[in-house]
GUZA-960011 format. One record per residue (C-alpha): residue in three letters; y, z, x. Coordinates in nm, 2 decimals, m for minus. Layout:
N
+--------+--------+--------+--------+
| residu |     c2 |     c3 |     c1 |
+--------+--------+--------+--------+
|    ALA |      Y |      Z |      X |
...
+--------+--------+--------+--------+
# end
This chain:
349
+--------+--------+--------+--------+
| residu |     c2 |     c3 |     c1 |
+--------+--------+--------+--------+
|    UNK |  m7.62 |   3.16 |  m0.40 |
|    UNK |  m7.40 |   2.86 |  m0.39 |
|    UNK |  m7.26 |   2.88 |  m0.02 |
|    UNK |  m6.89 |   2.77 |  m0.17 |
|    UNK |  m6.91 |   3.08 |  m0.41 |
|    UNK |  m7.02 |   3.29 |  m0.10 |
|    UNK |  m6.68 |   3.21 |   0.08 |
|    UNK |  m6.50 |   3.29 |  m0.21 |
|    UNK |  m6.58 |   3.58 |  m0.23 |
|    UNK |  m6.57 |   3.69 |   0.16 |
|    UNK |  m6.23 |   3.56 |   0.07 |
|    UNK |  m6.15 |   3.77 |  m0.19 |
|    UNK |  m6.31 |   4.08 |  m0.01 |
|    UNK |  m6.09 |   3.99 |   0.25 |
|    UNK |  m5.75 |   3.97 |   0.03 |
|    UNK |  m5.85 |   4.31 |  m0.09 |
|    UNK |  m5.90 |   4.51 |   0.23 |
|    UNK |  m5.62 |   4.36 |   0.37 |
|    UNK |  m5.40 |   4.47 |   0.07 |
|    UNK |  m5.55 |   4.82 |   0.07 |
|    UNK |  m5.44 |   4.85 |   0.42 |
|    UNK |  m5.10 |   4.85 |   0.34 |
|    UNK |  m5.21 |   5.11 |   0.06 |
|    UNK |  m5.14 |   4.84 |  m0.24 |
|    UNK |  m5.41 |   4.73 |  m0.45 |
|    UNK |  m5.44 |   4.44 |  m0.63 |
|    UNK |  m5.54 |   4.46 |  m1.01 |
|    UNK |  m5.59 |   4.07 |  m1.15 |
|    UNK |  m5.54 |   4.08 |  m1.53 |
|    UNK |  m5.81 |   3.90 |  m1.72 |
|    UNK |  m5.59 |   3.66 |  m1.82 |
|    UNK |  m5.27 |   3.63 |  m1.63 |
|    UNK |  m4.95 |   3.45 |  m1.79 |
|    UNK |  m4.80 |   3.19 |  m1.67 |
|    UNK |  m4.46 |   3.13 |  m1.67 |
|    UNK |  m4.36 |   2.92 |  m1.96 |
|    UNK |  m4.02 |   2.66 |  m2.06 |
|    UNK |  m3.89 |   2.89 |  m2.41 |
|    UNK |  m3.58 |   2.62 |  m2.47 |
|    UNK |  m3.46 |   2.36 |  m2.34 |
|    UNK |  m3.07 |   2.23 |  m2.34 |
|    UNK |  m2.93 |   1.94 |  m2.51 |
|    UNK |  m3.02 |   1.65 |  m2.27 |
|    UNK |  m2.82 |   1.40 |  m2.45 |
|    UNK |  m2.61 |   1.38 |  m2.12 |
|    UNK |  m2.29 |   1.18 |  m2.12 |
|    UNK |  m2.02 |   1.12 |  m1.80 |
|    UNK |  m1.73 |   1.30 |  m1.98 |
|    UNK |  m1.97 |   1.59 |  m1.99 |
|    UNK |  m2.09 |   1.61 |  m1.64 |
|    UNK |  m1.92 |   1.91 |  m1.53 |
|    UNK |  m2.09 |   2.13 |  m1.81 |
|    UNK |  m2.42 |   2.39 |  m1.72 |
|    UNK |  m2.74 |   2.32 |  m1.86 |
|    UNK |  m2.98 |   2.63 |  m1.91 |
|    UNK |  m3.30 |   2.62 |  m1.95 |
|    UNK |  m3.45 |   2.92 |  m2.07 |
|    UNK |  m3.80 |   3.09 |  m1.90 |
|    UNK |  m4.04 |   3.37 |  m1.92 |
|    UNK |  m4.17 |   3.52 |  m1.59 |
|    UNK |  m4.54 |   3.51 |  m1.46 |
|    UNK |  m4.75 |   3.83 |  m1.53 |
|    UNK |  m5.01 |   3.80 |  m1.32 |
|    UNK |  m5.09 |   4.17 |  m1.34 |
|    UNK |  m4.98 |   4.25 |  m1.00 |
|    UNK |  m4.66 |   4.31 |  m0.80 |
|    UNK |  m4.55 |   4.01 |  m0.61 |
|    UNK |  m4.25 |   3.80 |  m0.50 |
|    UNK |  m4.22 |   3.48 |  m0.69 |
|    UNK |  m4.03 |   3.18 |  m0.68 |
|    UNK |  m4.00 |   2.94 |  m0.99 |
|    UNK |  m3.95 |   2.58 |  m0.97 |
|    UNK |  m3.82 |   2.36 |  m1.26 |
|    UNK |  m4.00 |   2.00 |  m1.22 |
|    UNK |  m4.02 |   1.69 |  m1.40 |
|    UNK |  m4.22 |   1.34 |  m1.42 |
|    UNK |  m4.21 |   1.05 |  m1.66 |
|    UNK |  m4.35 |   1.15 |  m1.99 |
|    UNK |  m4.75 |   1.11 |  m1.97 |
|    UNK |  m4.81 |   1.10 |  m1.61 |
|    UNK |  m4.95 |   1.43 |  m1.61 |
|    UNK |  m4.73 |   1.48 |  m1.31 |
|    UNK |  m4.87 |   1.25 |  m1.10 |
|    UNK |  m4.53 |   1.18 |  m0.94 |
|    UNK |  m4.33 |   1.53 |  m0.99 |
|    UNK |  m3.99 |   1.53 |  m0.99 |
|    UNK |  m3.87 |   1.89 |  m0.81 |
|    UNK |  m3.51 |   1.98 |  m1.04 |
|    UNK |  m3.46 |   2.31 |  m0.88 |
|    UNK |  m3.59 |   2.62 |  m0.72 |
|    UNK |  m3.50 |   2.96 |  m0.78 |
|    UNK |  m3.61 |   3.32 |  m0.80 |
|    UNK |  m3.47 |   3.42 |  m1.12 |
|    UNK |  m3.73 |   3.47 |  m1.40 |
|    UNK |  m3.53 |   3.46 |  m1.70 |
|    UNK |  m3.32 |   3.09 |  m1.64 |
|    UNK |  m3.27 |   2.80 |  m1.41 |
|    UNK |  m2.89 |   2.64 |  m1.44 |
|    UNK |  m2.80 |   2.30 |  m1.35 |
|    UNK |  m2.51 |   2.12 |  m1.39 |
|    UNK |  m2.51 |   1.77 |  m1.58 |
|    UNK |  m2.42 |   1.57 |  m1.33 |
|    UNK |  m2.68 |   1.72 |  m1.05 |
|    UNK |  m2.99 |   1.68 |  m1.35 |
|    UNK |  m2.81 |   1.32 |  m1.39 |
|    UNK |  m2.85 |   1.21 |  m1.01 |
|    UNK |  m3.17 |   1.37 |  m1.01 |
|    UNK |  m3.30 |   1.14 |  m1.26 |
|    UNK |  m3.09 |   0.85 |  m1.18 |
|    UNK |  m3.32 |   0.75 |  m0.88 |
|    UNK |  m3.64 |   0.73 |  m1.14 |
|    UNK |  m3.54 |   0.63 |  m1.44 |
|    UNK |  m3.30 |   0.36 |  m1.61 |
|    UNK |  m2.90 |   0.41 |  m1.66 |
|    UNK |  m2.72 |   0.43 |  m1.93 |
|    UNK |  m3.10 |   0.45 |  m2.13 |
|    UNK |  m3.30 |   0.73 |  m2.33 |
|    UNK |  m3.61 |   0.83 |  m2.13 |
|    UNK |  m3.92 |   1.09 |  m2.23 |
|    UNK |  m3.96 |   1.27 |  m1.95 |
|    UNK |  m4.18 |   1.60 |  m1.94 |
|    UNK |  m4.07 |   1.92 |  m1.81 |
|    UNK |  m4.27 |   2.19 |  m1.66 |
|    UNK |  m4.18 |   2.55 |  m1.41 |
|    UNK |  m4.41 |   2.63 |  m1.12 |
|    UNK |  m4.45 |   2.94 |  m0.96 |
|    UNK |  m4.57 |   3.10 |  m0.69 |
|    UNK |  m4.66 |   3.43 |  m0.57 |
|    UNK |  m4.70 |   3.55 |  m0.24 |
|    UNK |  m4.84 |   3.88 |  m0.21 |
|    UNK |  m4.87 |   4.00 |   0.12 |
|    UNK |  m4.92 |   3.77 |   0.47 |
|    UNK |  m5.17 |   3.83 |   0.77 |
|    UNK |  m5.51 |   3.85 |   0.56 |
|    UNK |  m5.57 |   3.47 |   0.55 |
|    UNK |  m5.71 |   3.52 |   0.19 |
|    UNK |  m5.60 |   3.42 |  m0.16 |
|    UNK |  m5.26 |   3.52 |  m0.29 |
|    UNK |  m5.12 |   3.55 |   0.11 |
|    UNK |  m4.79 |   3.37 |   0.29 |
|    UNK |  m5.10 |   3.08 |   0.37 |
|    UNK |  m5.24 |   3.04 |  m0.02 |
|    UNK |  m5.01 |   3.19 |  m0.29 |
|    UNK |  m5.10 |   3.21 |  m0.65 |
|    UNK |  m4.97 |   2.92 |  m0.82 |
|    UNK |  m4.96 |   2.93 |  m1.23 |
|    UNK |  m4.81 |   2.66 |  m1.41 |
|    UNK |  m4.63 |   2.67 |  m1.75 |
|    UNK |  m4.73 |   2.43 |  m2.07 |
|    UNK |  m4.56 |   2.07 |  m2.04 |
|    UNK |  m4.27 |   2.00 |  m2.28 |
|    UNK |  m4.17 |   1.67 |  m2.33 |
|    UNK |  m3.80 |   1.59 |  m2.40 |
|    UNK |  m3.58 |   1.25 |  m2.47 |
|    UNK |  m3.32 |   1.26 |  m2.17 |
|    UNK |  m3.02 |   1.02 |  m2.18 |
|    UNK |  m2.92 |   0.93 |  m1.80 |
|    UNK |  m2.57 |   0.73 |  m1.75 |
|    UNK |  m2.48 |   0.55 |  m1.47 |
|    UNK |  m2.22 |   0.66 |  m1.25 |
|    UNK |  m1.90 |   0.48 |  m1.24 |
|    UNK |  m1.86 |   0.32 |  m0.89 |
|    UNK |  m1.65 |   0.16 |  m0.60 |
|    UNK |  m1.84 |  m0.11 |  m0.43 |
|    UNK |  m1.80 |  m0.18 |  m0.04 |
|    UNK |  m1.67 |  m0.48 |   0.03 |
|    UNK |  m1.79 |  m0.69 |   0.34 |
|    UNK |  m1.93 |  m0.35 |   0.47 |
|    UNK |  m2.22 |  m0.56 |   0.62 |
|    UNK |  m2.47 |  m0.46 |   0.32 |
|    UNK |  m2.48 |  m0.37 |  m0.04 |
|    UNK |  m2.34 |  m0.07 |  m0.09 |
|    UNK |  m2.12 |   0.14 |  m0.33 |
|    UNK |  m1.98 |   0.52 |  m0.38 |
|    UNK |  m2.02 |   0.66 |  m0.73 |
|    UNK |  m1.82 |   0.91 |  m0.96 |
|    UNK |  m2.10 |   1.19 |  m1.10 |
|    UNK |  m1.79 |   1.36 |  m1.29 |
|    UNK |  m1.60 |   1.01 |  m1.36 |
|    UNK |  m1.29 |   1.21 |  m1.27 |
|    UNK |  m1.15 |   0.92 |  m1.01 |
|    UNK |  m1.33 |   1.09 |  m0.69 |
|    UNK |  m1.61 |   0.89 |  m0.58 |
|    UNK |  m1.88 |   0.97 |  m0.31 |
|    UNK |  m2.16 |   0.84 |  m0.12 |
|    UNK |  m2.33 |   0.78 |   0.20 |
|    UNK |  m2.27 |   0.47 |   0.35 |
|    UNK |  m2.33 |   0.30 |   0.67 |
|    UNK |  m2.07 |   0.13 |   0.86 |
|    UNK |  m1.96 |  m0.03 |   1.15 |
|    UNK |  m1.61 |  m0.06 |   1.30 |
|    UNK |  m1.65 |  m0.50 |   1.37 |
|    UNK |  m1.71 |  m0.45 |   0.96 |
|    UNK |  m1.32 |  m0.35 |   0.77 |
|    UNK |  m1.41 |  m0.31 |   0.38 |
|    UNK |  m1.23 |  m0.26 |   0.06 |
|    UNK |  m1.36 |  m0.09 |  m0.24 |
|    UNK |  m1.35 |  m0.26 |  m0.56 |
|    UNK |  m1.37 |  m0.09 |  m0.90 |
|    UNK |  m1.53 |  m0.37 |  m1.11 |
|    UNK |  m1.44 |  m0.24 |  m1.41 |
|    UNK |  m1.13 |  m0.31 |  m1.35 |
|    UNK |  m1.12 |  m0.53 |  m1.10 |
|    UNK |  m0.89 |  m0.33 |  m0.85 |
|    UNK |  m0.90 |  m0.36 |  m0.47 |
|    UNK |  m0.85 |  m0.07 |  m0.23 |
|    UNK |  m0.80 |  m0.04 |   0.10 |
|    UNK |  m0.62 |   0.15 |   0.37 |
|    UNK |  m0.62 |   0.37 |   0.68 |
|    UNK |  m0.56 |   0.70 |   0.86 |
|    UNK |  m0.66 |   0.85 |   0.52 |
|    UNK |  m0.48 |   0.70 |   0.29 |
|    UNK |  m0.58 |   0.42 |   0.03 |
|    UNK |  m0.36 |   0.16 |  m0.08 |
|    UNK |  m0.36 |  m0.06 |  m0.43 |
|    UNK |  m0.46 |  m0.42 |  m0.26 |
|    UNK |  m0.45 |  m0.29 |   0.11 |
|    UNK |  m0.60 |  m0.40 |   0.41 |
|    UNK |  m0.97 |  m0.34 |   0.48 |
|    UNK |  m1.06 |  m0.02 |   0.62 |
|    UNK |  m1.15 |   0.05 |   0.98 |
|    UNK |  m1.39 |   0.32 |   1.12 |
|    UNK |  m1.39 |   0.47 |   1.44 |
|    UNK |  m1.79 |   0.46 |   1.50 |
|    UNK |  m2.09 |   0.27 |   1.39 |
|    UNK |  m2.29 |   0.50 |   1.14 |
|    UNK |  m2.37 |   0.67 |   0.88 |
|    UNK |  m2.06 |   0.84 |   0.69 |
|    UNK |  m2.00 |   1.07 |   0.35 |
|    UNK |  m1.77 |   0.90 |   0.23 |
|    UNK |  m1.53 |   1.00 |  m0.01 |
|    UNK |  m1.25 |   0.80 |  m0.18 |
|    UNK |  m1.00 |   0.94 |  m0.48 |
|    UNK |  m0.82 |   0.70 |  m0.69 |
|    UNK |  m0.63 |   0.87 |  m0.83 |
|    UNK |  m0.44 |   1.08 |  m0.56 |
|    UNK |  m0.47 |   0.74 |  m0.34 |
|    UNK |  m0.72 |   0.96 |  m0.09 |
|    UNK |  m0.99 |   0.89 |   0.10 |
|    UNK |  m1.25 |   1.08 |   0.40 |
|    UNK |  m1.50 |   0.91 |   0.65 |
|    UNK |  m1.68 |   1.21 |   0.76 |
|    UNK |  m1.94 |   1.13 |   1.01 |
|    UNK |  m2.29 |   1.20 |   0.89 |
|    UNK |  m2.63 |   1.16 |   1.00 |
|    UNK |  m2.99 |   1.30 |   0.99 |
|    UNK |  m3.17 |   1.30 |   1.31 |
|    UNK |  m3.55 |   1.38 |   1.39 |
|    UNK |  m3.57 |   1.62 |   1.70 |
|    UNK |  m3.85 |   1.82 |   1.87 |
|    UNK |  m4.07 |   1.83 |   2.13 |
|    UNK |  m4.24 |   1.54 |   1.97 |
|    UNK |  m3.99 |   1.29 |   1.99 |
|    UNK |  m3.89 |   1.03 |   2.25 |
|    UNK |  m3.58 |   1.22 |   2.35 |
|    UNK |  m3.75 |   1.55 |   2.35 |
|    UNK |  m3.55 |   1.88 |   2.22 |
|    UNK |  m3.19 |   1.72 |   2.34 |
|    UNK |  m2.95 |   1.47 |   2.14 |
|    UNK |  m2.93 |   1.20 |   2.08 |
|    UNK |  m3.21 |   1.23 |   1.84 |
|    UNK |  m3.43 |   0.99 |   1.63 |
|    UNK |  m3.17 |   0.85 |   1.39 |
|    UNK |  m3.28 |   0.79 |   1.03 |
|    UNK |  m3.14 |   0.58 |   0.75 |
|    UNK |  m3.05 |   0.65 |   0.42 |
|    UNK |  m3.26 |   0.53 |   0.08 |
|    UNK |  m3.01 |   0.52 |  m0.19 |
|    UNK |  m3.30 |   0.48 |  m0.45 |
|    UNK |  m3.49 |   0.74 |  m0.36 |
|    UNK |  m3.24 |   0.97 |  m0.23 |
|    UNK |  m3.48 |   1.01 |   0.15 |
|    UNK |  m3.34 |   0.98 |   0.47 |
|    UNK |  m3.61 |   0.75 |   0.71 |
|    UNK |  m3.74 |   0.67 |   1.03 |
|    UNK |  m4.04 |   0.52 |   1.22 |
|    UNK |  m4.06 |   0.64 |   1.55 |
|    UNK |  m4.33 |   0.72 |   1.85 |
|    UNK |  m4.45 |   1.06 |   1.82 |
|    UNK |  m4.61 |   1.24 |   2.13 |
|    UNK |  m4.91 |   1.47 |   1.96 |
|    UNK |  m5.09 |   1.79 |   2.05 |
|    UNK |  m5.06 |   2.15 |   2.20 |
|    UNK |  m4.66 |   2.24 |   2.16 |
|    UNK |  m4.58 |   1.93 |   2.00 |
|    UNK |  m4.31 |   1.95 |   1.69 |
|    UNK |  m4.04 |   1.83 |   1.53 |
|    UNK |  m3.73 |   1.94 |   1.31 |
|    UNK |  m3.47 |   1.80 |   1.12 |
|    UNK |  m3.09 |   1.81 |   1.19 |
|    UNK |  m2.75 |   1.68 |   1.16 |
|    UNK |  m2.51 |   1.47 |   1.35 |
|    UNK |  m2.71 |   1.60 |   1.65 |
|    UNK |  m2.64 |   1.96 |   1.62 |
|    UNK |  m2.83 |   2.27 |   1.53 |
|    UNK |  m2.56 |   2.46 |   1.29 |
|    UNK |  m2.77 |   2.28 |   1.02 |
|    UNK |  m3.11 |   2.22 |   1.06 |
|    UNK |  m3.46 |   2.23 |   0.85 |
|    UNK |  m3.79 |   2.33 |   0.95 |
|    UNK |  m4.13 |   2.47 |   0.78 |
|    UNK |  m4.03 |   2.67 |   0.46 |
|    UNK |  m4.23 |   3.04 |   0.44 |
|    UNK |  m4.56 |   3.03 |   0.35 |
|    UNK |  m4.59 |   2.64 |   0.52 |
|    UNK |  m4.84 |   2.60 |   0.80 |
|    UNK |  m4.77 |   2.25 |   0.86 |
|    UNK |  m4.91 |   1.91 |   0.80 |
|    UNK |  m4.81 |   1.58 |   0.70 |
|    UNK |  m4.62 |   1.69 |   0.41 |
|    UNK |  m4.44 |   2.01 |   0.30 |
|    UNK |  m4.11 |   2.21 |   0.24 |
|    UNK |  m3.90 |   2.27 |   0.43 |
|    UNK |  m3.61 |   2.55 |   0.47 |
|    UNK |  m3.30 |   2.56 |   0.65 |
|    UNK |  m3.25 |   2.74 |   1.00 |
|    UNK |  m3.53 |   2.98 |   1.11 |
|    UNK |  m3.69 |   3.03 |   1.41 |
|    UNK |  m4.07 |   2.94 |   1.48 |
|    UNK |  m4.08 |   2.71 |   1.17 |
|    UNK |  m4.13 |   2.35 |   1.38 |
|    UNK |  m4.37 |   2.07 |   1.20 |
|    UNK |  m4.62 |   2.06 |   1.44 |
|    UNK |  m4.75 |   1.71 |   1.53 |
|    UNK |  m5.16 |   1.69 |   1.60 |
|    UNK |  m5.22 |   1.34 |   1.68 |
|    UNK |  m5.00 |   1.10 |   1.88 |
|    UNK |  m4.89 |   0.75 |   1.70 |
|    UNK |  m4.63 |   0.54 |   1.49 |
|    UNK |  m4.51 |   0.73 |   1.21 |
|    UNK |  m4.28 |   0.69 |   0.93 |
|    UNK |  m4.07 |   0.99 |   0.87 |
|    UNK |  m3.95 |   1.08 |   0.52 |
|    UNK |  m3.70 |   1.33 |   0.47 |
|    UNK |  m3.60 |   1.46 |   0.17 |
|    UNK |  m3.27 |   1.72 |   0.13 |
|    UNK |  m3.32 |   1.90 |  m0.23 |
|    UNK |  m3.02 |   2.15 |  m0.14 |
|    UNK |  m2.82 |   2.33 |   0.20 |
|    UNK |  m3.11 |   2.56 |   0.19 |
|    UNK |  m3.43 |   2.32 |   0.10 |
|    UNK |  m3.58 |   2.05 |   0.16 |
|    UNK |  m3.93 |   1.86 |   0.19 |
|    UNK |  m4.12 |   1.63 |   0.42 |
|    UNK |  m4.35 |   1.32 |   0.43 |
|    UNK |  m4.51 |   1.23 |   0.75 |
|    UNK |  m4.71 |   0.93 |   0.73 |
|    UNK |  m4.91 |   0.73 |   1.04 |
|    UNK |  m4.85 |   0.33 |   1.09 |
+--------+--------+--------+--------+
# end
């Protein structure tokens, strides 16, 4: 017998003893369903429109057995055959997965064109975890994964109206998802650096201090060199500097489990936060992700992970560091889908 079909099935022996253990046993149906995309919204997307709730409309997966599932709405440029998937949104409701238009939009605005009509296809992933301990198929280390049928769509992505940073030191802007006069971004900056903002639509100049913008002001001073979520409103003559950064930390790292960790920088194309940096490999060697150096928000290994050079990632937990097996140069890529998610790339210079 083919010695890959003999593991497969110790595997499966083993899945099944394991479950019966616990007193649950598995039944596979002959053919399970996968979950599938029933309709789709009306992805004509517009600005004046980004506030509004797009639905997308699913069937759960019947694989013929009780299991806890998560769904997860993806997309890639139409014909790909996902070679470069897109993740929209994870959840672990059957029946629906909600997104606003302006969080679809800014998904989709870092791979395709602005103000342009793409065909992107569309697709929901699940998995299933059954139980965790048995090592087999279908556990917290290899979950069932079933895939619905691709459906292809034409999407319209806008561009976001923007503010551009003014001898900030590089090219950078903040941009308005709901074009309601607030406009947000991350931007780097450096107090030796005052900038204005410039609406180049109209051609009006901003500036300011201590919070406040002003029509054709002064340039504006921070306190720090750094990265910053920055948020300015036009309307009510506003603006925020709230210190932000994303910062490699572990055992793993040049500076150990204590701040001041690796810094990383923002990609505004891609929407990753990056670093290259030194990592010390082996036996009790890991890393994490965190912010501005503190552990109230922080990202490690998602369930089911066991590590690796790329995975997802969840927020918090205990016991869920990246391991790090080899020591080397590495570029670090960071990617924050939501509060609670996230994935990583980990990839040796």
């Amino acid at each position: 017998m083919n010695k890959s079909i003999i593991l497969l099935l110790l595997g499966v022996f083993a899945f099944m003893v394991g479950c019966e253990k616990e007193g649950d046993k598995v039944m596979m149906l002959d053919d399970p369903k996968a979950p599938q995309l029933i309709s789709m919204p009306d992805l004509n997307m517009s600005r004046d429109k980004g506030g509004d709730v797009l639905v997308f409309e699913t069937s759960a997966v019947d694989p013929g057995f009780t299991a806890s599932a998560t769904y997860e709405l993806e997309a890639a440029a139409a014909g790909t055959e996902f070679a470069t998937v897109i993740p929209i949104l994870s959840t672990i409701h059957a029946d629906e997965i909600e997104i606003t238009v302006s969080d679809l939009n800014a998904i989709l605005l870092k791979h395709f064109p602005e103000d342009a009509t793409s065909s992107v296809d569309f697709r929901v992933r699940s998995q299933l975890v059954v139980d965790a301990g048995t090592g087999a198929p279908g556990t917290g280390d290899m979950p069932f994964e079933y895939i619905s049928s691709t459906v292809t769509e034409d999407v319209t992505i806008f561009g976001f109206l923007r503010l551009d940073l003014i001898n900030s030191g590089m090219d950078q802007k903040i941009t308005s998802p709901l074009s309601n006069g607030v406009y947000n971004g991350f931007v780097k900056l450096d107090p030796a650096s005052a900038f204005t903002l410039l609406d180049p639509e109209t051609s009006t100049s901003y500036g300011g201090a201590g919070g406040v913008l002003e029509v054709g002001g002064a340039g504006i001073v921070v306190d720090e060199a750094g990265w910053y979520d920055f948020t300015a409103d036009i309307e009510g003559l506003t603006y925020n500097a709230e210190t932000y950064f994303i910062g490699l930390v572990g055992s793993a790292t040049p500076n150990g489990w204590d701040a001041p960790d690796s810094k990383m920088d923002y990609h505004v194309a891609s929407g990753t936060w990056r670093v290259t940096v030194d990592l010390e490999g082996g036996a009790d060697m890991y890393v994490k992700f965190r912010k501005n150096d503190s552990w109230s928000w922080n990202m490690g290994l998602a369930d089911g992970e066991t590590g690796g050079l790329s995975g997802k990632l969840q927020q918090g937990g205990v016991g869920n560091d990246i391991p790090i097996a080899e020591s080397g140069n590495y570029t670090v890529i960071f990617t924050i889908l939501s509060d609670e998610a996230g994935t990583y790339e980990i990839i040796k210079n």
